[in-house]
Structures are given as C-alpha cells and as structure tokens.
C-alpha atoms as one frame of an Amber mdcrd trajectory, in Angstrom:
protein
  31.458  56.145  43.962  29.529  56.250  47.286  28.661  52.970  46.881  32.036
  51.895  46.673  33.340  54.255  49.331  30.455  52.469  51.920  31.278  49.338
  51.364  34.857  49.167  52.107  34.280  51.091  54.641  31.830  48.693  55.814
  34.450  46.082  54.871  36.823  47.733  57.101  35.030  47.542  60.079  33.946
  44.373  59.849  37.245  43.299  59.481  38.006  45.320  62.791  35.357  44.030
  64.831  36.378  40.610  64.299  40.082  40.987  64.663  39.262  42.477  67.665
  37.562  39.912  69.446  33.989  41.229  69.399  34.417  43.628  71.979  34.173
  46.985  71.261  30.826  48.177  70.950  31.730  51.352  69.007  33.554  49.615
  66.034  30.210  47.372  65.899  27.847  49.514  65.907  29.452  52.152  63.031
  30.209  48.717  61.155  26.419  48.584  60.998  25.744  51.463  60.177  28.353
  51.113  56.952  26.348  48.341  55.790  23.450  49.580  56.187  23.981  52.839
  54.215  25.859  50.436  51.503  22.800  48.437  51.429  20.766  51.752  50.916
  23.473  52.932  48.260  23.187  49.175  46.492  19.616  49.159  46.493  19.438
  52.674  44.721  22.234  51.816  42.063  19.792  48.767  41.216  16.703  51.014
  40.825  18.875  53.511  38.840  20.362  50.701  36.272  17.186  49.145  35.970
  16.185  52.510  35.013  18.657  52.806  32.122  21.026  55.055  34.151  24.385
  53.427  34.583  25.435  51.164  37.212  28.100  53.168  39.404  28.194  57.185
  39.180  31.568  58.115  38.859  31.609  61.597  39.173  32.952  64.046  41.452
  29.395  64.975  43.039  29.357  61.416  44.262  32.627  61.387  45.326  31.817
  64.561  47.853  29.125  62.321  48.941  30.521  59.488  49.413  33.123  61.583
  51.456  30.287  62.925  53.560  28.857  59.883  54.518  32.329  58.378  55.378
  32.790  61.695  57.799  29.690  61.505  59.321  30.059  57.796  60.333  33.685
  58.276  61.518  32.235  61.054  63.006  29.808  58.738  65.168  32.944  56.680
  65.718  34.681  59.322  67.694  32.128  60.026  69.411  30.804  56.403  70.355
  34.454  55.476  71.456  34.940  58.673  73.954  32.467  57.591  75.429  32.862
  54.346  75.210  36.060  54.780  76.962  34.296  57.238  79.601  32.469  55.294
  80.408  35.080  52.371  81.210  37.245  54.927  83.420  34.301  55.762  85.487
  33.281  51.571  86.022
C-alpha cells in the first residue's frame, strides 16, 4: 500500500510542477523526493516477490506507513514553501 500511496503522490507532484510552469522550487524538490522513496518502495516489493512474498502488502501496517511517509514529505512541503515564500518577501 505504501508503494501505491508514493507513487501517486509522486504522480501528483509531478503533475504540479509542470502545470505550474517549472517554477516553484518546493513542489520540485518534494516531487523528488516522492519518486525517490517510490523507487525505494518498488525496488523492495521486487526483492520481496522474488522472494515468494506477494507483490503489494495490503494491510493496515502498510497503510500507517504509507501514511507516514506521505506526512513527512508534505511535511517538508510546508516547510520548503514558507520559506520559499520568505524568502521572496524579503528579495
């Protein structure tokens, strides 16, 4: 579920940064950070399957995690774009 969860948020933001012209620096830098923990979170569903576990973990574990993850980079968000835009006030 995690893995899900990362990639549209990834998805998201990508979409974002491009409908907004490539300017904002915060939206592109937590889109990065999306894909690269849904590259992390593809790479270990791989290694699990090959494994003999199954592809995507549905359960509600992974769902809290997924949910942490998704806070922690909106998190960074917030905090990129304050100051982000404290920046442009004081220019």
């Amino acid at each position: 579920m995690c893995e899900l969860m990362t990639i549209a948020a990834a998805v998201a933001f990508t979409v974002w940064h491009f409908a907004a012209g490539r300017r904002n620096n915060a939206v592109f830098t937590t889109m990065l950070m999306f894909w690269g923990a849904a590259l992390m979170w593809s790479v270990d569903c791989v290694a699990g399957a090959i494994e003999g576990e199954p592809l995507l973990d549905l359960s509600r574990h992974d769902f809290m995690l997924g949910a942490i993850i998704l806070a922690a980079g909106l998190s960074v968000f917030a905090i990129l774009s304050a100051l982000q835009r404290r920046n442009a006030r004081s220019a």
